[in-house]
NUMI-600283 format. One record per atom (N, C-alpha, C): residue in three letters; x, y, z. Coordinates in pm, whole numbers, plus 50000, padded with zeros to 5 digits. Layout:
alaXYZ...
# end
This chain:
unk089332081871145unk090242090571218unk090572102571131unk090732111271205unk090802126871137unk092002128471157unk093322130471048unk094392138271048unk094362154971016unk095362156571127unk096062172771084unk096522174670930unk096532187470945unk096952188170831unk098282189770769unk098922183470707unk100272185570671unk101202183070576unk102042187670473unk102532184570340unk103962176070389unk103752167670331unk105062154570284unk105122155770183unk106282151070144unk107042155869983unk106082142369870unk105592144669778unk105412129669718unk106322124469658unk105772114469612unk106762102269603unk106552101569406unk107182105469333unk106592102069180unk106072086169141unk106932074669215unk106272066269181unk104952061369203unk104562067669297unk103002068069350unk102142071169276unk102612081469149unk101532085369018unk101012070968941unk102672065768950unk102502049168846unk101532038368941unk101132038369046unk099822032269068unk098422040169034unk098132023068996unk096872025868952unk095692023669023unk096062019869187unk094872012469236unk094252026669292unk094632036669308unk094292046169374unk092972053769303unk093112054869155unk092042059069069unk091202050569035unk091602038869126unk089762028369068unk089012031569156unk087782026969082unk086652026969171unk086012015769179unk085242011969321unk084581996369293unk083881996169182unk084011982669109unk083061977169028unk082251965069062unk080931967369102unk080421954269172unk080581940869095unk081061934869240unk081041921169129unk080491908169270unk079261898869237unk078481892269346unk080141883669423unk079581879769519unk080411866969611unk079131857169570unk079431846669520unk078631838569544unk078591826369685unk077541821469701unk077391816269834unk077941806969812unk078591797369942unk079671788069988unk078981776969913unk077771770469862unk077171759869857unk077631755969670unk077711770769653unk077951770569498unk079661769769491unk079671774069559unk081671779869575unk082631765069575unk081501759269676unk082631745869692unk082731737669582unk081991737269479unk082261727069308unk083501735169297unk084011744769316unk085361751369269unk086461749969364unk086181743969437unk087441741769557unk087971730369526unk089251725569552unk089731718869564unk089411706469656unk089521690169629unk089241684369685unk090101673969815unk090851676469905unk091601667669941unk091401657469975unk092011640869926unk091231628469959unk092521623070086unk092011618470153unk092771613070300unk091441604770334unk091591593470303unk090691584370391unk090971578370505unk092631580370555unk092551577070708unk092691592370786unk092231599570751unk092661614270870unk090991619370773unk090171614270800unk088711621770808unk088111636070895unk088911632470995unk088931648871094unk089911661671038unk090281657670946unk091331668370866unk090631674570764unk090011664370714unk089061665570615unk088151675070627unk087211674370783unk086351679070846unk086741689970831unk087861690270877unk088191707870935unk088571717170814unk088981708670713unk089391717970566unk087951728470520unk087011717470504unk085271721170440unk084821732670558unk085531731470664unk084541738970796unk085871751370748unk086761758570752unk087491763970762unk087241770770635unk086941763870513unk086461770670379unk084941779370402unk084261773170468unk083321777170514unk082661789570591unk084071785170665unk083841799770809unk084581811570701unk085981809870644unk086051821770541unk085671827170438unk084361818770384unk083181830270307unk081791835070394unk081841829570510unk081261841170565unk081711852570595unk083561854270575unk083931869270591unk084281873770462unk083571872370358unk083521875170229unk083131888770219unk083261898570182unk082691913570196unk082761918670059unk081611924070042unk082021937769910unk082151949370026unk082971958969926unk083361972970024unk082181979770040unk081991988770173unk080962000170179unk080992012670107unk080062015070078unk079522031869974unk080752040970032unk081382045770012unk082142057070040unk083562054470130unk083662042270142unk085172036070209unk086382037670133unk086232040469974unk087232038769897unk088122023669900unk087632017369923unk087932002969895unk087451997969739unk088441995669670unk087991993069535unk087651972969468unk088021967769568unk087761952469584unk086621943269719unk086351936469628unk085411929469747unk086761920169821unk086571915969957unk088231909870033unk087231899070138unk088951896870197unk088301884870309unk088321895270443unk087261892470509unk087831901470645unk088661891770741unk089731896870821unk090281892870925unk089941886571026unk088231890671071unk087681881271159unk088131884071296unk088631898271350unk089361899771443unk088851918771530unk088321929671404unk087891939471491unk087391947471372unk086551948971299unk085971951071147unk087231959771103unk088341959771136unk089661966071047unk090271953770943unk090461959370840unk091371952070746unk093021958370826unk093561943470806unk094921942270823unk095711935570749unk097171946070708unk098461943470601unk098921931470647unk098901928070768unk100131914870797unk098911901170775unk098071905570845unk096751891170807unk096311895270689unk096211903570627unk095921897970484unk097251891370393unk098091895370388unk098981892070320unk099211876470349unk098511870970458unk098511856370460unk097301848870446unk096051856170472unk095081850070396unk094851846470294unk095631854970204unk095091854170052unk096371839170046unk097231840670091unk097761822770036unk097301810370100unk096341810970168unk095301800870135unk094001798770025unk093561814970036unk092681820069965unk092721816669806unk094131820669777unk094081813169639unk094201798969588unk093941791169647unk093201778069611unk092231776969582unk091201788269644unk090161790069636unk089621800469542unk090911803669405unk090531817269327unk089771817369203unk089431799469186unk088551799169072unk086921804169119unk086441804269276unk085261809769344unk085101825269318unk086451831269396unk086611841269484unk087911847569459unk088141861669388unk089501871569392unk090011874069488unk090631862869607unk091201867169731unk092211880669711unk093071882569637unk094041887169630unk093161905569575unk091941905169553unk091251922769561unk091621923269717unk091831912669808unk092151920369947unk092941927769948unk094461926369860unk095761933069895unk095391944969749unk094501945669652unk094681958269695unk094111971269725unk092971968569779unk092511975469905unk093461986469941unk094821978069988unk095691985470048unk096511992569973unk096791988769842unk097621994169721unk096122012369685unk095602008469707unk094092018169714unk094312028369801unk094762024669916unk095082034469990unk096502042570051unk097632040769917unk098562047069974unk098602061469952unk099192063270081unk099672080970039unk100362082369965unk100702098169904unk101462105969830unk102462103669820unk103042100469939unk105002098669981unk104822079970013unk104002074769948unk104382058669968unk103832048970070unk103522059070154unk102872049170289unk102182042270279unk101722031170372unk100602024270301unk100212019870498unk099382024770573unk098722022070671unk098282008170698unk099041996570798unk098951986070806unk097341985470870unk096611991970927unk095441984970943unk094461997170914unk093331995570850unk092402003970802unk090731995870864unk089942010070812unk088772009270909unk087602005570794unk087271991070778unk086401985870689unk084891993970628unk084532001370735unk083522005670703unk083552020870673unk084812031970681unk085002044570643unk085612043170560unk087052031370559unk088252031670457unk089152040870536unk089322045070641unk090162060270683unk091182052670776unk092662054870746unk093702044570816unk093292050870972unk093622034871070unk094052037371172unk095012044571256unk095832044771175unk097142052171263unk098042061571194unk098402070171237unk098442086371170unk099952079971121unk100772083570984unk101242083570887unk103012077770991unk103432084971050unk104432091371110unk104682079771265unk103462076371296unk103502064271432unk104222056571416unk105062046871507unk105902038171515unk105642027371477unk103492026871478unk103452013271524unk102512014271390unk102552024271315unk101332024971169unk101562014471118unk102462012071028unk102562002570925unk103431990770949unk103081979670814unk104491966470863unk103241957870902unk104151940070900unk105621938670858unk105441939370706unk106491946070657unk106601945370493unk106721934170463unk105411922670395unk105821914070342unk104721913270212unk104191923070174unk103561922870092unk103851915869944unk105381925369931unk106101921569838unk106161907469775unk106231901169876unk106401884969865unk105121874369862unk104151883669912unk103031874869908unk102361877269754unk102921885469702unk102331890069536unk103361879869491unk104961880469499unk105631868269417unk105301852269425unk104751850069566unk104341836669588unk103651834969510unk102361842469482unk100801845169376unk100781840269265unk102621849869246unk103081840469086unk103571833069053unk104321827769176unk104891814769150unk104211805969162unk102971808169216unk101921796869244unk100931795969133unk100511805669095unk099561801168992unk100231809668849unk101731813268827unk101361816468666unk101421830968676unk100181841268731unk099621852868682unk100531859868706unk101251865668587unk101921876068601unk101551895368549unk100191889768521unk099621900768521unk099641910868582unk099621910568691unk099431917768835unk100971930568805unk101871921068798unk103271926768843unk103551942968780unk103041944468644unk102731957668592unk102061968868703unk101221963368765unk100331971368845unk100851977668984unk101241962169041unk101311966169241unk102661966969250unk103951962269093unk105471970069135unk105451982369189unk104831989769139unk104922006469172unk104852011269279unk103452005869371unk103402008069501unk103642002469595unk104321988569535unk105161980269654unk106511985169644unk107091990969555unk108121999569511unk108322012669594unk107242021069619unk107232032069670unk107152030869836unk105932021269833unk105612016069972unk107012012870088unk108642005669986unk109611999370039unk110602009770020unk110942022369965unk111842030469993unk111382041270080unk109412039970117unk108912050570234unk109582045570339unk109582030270345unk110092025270507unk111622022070501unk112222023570410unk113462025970390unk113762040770463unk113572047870402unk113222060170479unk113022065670608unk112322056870579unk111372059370771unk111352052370874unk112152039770840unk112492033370912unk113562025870945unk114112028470929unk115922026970908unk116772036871037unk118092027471053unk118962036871160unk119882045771045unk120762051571060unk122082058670947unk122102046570923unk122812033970979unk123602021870887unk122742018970762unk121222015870796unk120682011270680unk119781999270773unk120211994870892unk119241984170965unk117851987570999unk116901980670985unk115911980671026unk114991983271153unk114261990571147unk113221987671344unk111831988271311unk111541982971452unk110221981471459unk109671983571594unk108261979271636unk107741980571704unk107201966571758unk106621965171864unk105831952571869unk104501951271793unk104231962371802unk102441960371714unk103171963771591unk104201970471515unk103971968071406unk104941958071301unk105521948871422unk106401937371413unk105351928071367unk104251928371388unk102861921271461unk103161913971539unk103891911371630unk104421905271771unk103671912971864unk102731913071924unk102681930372051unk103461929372135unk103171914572206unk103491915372343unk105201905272363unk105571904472247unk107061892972253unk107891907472354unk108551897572473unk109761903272490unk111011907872472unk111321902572362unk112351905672313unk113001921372335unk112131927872298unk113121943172326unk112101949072458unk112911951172533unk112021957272654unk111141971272632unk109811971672661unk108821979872708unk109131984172506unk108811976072406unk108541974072275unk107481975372227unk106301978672304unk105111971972219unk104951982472169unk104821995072179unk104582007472077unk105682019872047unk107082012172099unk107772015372062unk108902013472013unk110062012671912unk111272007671901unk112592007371991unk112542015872086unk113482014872165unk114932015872108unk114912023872035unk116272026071933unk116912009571921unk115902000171884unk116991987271825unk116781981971744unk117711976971660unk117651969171485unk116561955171547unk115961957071461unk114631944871461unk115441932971375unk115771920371412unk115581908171343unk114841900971207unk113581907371247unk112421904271171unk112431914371077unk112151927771145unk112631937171055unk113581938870963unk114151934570923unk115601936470844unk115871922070747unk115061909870843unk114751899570702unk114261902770623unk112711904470671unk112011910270607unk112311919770453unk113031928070465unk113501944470392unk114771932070318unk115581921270342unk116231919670236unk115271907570110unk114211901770235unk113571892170123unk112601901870065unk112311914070089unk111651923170017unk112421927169896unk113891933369908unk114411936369795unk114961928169705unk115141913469747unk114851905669689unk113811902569546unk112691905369589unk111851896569528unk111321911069478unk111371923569485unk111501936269396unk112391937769306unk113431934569332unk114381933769254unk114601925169122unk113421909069205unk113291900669045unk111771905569003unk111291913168990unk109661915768965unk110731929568890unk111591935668878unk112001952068847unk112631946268708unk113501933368695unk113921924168611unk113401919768488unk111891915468566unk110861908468474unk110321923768403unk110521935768424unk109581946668379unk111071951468347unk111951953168319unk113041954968285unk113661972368324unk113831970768420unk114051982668506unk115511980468569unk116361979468482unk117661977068575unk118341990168639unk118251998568678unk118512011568783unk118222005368924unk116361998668866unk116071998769039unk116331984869085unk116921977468967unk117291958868983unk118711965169052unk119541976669030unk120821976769078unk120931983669236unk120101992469242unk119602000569347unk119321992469487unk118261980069437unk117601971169520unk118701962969595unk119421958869430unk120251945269492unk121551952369601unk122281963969563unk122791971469672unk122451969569822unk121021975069809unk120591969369957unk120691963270015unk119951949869942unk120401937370018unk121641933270022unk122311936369958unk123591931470013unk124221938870124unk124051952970142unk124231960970261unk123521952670367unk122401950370339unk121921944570454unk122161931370524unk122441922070415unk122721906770460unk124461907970503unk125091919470444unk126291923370504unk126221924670704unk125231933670741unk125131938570850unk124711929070937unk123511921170857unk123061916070970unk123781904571043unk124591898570886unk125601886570950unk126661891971036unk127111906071041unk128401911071076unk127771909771265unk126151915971289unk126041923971399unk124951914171448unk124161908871429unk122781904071463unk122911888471451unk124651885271415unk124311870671487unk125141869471561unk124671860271689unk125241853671852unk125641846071811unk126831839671809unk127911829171814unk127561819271925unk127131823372036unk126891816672169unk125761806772118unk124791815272093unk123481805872074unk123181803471927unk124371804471856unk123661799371711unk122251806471701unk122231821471702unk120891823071599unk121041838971637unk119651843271518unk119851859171495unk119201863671597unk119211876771624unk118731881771742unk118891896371750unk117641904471791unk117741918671789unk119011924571870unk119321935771829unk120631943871921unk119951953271928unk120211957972026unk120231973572085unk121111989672035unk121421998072005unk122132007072027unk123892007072053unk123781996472144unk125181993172167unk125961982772112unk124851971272041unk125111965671998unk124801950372099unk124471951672176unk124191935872284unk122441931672218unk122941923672232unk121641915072199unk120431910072266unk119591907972217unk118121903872304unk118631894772371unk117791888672460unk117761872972548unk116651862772473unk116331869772405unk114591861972314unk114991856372188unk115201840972191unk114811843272034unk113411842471980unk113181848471878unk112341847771845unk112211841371671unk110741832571737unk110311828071564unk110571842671417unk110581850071458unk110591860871368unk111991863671293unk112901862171353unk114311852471295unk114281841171184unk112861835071188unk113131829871077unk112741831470919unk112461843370936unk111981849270778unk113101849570695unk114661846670790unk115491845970704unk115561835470594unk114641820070604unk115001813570556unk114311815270379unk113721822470419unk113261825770282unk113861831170175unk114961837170225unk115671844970078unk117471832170098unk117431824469995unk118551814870011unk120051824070044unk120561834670012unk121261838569994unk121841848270156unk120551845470250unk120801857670361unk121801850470434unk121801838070445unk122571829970552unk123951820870486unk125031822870625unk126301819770564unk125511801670574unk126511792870489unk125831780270500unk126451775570613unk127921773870632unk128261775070810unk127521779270928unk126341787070955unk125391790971011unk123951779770967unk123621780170847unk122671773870839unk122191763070946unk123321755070945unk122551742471050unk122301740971144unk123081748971218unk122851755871388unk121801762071417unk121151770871311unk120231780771320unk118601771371272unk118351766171206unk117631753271171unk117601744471267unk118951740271339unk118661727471433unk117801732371567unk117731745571540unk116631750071702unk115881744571667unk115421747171557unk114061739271554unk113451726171591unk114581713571597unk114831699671613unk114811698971814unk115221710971883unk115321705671990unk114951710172073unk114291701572193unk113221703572300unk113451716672418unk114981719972389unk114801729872464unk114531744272416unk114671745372288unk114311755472206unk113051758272140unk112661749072040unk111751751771933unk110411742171928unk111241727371933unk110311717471945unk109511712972126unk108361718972098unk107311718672194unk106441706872183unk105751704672222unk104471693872215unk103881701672084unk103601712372061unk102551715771975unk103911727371915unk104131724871819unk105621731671718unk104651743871611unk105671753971591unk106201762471667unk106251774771773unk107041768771865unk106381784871957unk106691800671905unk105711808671955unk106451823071863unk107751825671958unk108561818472039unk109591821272069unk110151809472187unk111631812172188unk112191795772207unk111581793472400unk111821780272418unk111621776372517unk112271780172628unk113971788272601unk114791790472643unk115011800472647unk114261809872587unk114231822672596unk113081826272723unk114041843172756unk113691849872880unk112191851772867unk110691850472913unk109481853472930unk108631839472888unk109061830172796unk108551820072787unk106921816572832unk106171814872798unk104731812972820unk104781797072847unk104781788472940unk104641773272885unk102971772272853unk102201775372953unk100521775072969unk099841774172867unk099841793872839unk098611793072775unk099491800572634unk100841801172622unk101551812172532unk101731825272564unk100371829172633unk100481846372654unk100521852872538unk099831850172425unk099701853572325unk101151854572225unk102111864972240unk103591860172121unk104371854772233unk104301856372360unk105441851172413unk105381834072462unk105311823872343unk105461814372322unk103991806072270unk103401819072269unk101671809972173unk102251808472019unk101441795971983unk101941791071863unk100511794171776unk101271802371648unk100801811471543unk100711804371429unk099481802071324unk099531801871198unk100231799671078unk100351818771109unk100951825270969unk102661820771005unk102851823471121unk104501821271146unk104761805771140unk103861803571161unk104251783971103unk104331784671002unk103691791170918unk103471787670746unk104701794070730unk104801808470769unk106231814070723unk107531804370718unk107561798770839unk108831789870843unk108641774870770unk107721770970736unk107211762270640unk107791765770521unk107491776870451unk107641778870362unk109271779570326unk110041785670472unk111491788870456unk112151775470430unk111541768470516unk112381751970500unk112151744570337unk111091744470342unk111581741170114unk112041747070096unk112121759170128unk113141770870005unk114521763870003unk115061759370142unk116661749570176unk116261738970157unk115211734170129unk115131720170136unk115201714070226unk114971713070358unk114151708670451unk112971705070431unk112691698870333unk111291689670308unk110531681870454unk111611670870483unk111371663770574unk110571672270698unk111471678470705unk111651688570864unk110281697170844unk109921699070740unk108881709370723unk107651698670719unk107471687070658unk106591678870717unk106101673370824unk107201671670916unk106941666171051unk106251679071138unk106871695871099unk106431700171185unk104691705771114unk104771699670988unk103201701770965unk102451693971030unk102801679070983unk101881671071115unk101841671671211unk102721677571338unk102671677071453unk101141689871482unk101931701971437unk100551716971418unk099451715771386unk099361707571288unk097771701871205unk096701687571286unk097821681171378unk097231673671484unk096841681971612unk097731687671649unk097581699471741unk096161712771726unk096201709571609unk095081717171576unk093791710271570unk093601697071529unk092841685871538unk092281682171696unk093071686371749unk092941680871901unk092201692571941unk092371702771919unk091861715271989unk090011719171955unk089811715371774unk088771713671729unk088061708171801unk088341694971823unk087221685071865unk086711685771988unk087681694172072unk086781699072196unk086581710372217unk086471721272115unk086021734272101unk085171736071963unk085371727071899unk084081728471758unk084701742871681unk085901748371709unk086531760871597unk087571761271567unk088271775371526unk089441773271527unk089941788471581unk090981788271645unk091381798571715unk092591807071686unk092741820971730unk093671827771668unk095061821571679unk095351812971802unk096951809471833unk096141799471925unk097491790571943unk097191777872002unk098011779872143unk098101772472237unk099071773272397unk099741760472287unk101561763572346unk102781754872310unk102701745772365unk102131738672473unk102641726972545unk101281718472620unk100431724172513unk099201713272564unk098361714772424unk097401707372428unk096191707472307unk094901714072405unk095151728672352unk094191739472382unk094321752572326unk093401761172313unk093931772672262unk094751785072366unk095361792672267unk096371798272347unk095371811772442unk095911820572525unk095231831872587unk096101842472629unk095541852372560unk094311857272481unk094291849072335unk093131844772303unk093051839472159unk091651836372091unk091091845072008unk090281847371946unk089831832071892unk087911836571884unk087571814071837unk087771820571679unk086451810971629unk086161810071516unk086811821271422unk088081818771455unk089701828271351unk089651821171175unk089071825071113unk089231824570976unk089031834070915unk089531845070892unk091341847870929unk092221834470908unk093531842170971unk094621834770887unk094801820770941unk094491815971042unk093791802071087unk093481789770976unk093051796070897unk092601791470750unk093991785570701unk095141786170761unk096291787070712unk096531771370682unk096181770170783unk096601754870879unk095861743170830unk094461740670789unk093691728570758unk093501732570622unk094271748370557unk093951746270376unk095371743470372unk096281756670337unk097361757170269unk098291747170301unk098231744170471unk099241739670544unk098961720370493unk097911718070470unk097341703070460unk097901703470311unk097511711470205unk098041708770089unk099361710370070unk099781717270127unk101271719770071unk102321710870196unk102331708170250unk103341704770388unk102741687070466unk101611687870425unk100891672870462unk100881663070373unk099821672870306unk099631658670148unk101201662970042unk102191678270067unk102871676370041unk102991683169879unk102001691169811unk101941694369688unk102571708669689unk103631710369602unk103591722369566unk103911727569419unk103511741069369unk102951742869187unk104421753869192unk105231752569099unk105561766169052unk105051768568861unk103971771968854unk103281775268751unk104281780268618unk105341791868673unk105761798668563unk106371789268489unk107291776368580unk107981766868503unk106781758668459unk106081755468471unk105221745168433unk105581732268538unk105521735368657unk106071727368753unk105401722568864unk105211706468898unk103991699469014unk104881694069117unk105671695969216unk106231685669292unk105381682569351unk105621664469409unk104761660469513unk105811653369606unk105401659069695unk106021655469815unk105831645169890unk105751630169867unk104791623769942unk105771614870056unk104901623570187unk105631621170293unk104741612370412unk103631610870381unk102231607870464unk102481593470463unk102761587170592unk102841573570627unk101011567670610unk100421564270522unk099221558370515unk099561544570424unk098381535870417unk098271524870340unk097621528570242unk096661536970223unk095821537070130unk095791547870047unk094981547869941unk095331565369848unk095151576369908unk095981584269828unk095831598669890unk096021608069785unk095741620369828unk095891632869712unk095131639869683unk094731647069590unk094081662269582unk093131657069444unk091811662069395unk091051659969327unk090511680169309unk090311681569161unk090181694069165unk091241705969192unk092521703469176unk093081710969256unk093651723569114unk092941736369174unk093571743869010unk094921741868984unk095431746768835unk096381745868790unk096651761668721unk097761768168736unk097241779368605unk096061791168667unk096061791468502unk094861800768514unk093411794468516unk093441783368446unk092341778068399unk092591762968413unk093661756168446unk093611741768434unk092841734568577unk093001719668566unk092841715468685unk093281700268706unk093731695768791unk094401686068803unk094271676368951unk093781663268899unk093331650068998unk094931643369036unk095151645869152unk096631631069140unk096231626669265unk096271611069252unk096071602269383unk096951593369367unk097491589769446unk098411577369484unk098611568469591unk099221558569597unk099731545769710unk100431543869709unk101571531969772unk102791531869748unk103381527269651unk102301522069540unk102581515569415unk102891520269298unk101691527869322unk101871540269190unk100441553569187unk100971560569112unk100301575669057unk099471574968941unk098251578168962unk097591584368871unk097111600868869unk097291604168742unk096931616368708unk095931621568593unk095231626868643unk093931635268526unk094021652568514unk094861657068392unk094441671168381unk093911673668247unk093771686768246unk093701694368111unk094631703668084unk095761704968134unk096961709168086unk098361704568088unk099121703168038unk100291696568037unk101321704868120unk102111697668210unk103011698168314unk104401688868312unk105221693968383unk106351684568461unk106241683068605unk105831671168618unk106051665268769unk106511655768816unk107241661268949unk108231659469009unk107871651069143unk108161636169164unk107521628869292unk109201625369361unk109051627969492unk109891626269623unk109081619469706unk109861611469792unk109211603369918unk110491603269996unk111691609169993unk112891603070081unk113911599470026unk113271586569928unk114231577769866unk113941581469708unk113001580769649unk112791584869495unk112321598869478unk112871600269369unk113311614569290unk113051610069167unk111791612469119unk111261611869011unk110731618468935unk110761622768828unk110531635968703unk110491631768577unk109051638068538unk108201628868412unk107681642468367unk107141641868206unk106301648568171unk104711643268147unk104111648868175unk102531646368242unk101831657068114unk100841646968007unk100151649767900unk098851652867948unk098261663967881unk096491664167902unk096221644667865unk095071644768002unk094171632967983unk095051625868111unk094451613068115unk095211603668269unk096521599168208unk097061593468356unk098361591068295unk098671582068441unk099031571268417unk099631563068552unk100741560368570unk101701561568687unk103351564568700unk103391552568815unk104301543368747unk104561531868835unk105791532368930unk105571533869032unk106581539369132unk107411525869187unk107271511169170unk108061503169189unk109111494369086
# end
């Protein structure tokens, strides 16, 4: 696409990235046959169709393995989306956290920055770009260009997951610049947030009427989580690089913001957040996109917490046959069928999102059940379609419509990340030197992960029964085993090590 021509002020921090002056350096993908000795192994000997679908799902996403084209200005080889040869900010930013399980193969994370590659002068950063020119889709200034900002967070997950804090020198700058452009540009006077439906990545949710490419002058929900778990997690990355101006600057924000949104954007009636309008009245929709709050501990009064969580628990809201819908059961447009794509088709990445929100409170439990329910739901759909699809229909085992097959893409979400972390229950925070296992899986027999990286370079076997744990690494850890009832925390030496759990 050809832009006019026209001067915007720049942005100085935009000099301090560096992705803009690289240039590719070839580096091979090697083929899936070689790739998989580096993957992780998950052992489940009673759920073999899980199994199935992990190896097939690893599979289908190195066939969208790409080095960039001659003259695209893409400086990383990435995963493609699998959806219209455009790279996209909101699906990549969730591919790559499956992807990195898979980073002793494959640099998932050269996907994101691709996009750090292509910001403008004044900060922008064009949510979907054209794989084979590199030239953004949508002109600078559109409603529906960029978003949802969650970039930010998918680089802190990166490090809380494996360690590398390398990075943070690099993509602060233009995730920095990137979040005071849409501060900027997207903000009312108060400081609240908007959006669009396409660049909510919702298109078609009802929530704000005749939305999809435009904001309709109203504070976005999603929007405005989003922007405080953004300044959030800028704010501890500005910390770690010791920048306290923009650690004070940031944290301002969010507190302006978690000020507002509790003051204006929550319904008393229905226990939960919800877009307003201009005047201040509120949507009729809730929407899954409300729950990005759970990610930053601090956005929600704890008096609110349980009301706003218990949608999730009940049949007239949240919990469907196939959990979660992108919006409640009870809300105005409801899809029961087929979803209708956001207006009640059940999504991926927004499962994982709210997955992820519920450990953050500790909702362990709650975040397990609704993994198994999604990951069966997804099981069911496989076996009589042989793929996996962009969104699923809420209230049957089928895929949703409109809904793209063989989605790996962020699909991938569900039989990698979602099986390891929320099923079998594992999760790493590297910087502490930290393994919880979550073991929530009603089986008789062993279970657990073989191969599973550690670090930069480690790797680590744990299988267990209800008896006890064994473990094989090459680096030393603290890990942490839960089932409900035990709460157990050991230090774990290079070489095996067996933990008697009765």
């Amino acid at each position: 696409m050809l832009y006019p021509t026209y001067t915007v002020p720049p942005d100085p921090l935009v000099e301090k990235n560096p992705f803009r002056q690289r240039t590719y350096q070839l580096a091979p993908i090697s083929a899936f046959s070689e790739a998989r000795s580096r993957l992780p192994v998950p052992v489940l000997p009673e759920h073999s169709g899980w199994i199935e679908m992990y190896w097939r799902a690893w599979e289908m996403a190195w066939l969208n393995l790409h080095r960039p084209k001659a003259g695209s200005g893409l400086v990383a080889n990435f995963i493609d989306p699998a959806f219209n040869n455009h790279l996209f900010m909101w699906d990549t930013c969730f591919m790559v956290q499956f992807g990195w399980y898979g980073r002793r193969a494959f640099d998932f994370m050269g996907s994101m920055d691709n996009f750090y590659a292509k910001q403008h002068n004044d900060g922008y950063i064009c949510r979907e770009i054209d794989i084979a020119t590199g030239q953004d889709f949508f002109y600078p200034f559109d409603p529906n260009g960029t978003g949802p900002n969650v970039m930010a967070w998918t680089e802190w997950r990166y490090f809380r997951t494996t360690g590398d804090d390398g990075r943070f020198s690099q993509v602060f700058w233009p995730l920095l610049a990137y979040h005071y452009w849409c501060r900027a540009h997207r903000t009312w006077p108060g400081g609240l947030y908007w959006a669009t439906g396409l660049s909510s990545g919702m298109d078609n949710q009802p929530r704000v009427p005749d939305s999809r490419l435009y904001h309709r002058h109203w504070s976005w929900i999603d929007a405005n989580f989003q922007a405080i778990l953004n300044c959030r997690v800028l704010e501890q990355i500005a910390a770690l690089l010791e920048e306290p101006d923009i650690v004070q600057d940031l944290s301002n924000e969010r507190e302006n913001l978690i000020r507002q949104v509790n003051d204006k954007m929550w319904n008393d009636e229905v226990n939960f957040y919800l877009d307003i309008d201009p005047n201040g009245r509120y949507s009729q929709v809730k929407s899954i996109g409300a729950y990005w709050a759970l990610l930053d501990k601090g956005a929600i009064p704890e008096a609110r917490l349980g009301p706003f969580v218990q949608q999730l628990r009940e049949s007239w809201a949240f919990k469907v046959a196939h959990r979660i819908p992108s919006q409640s059961a009870d809300s105005e447009g409801y899809n029961a069928g087929t979803g209708n794509y956001w207006r009640g088709g059940v999504w991926p990445p927004t499962n994982y999102m709210v997955l992820r929100g519920l450990r953050n409170i500790g909702q362990d439990a709650l975040a397990h059940t609704i993994a198994l329910n999604h990951l069966a739901n997804v099981w069911d759909v496989y076996q009589h379609t042989d793929t996996f699809w962009e969104n699923y229909a809420p209230e049957s085992a089928g895929p949703g419509e409109p809904s793209k097959p063989d989605f790996v893409g962020w699909t991938g979400l569900s039989p990698i990340a979602i099986l390891l972390e929320d099923v079998i229950g594992l999760q790493v925070d590297w910087p502490l030197r930290r393994v919880t296992w979550d073991r929530r899986l009603e089986t008789e027999g062993i279970y657990g992960v073989r191969n599973y990286p550690l670090g930069q370079d480690g790797t680590l076997e744990i299988l267990g029964d209800q008896t006890q744990v064994t473990v094989n690494t090459d680096v030393s850890f603290t890990l942490i085993i839960r089932d409900g009832s035990l709460n157990l925390q050991t230090a774990v030496p290079v070489g095996p090590t067996t933990i008697d759990l009765t």
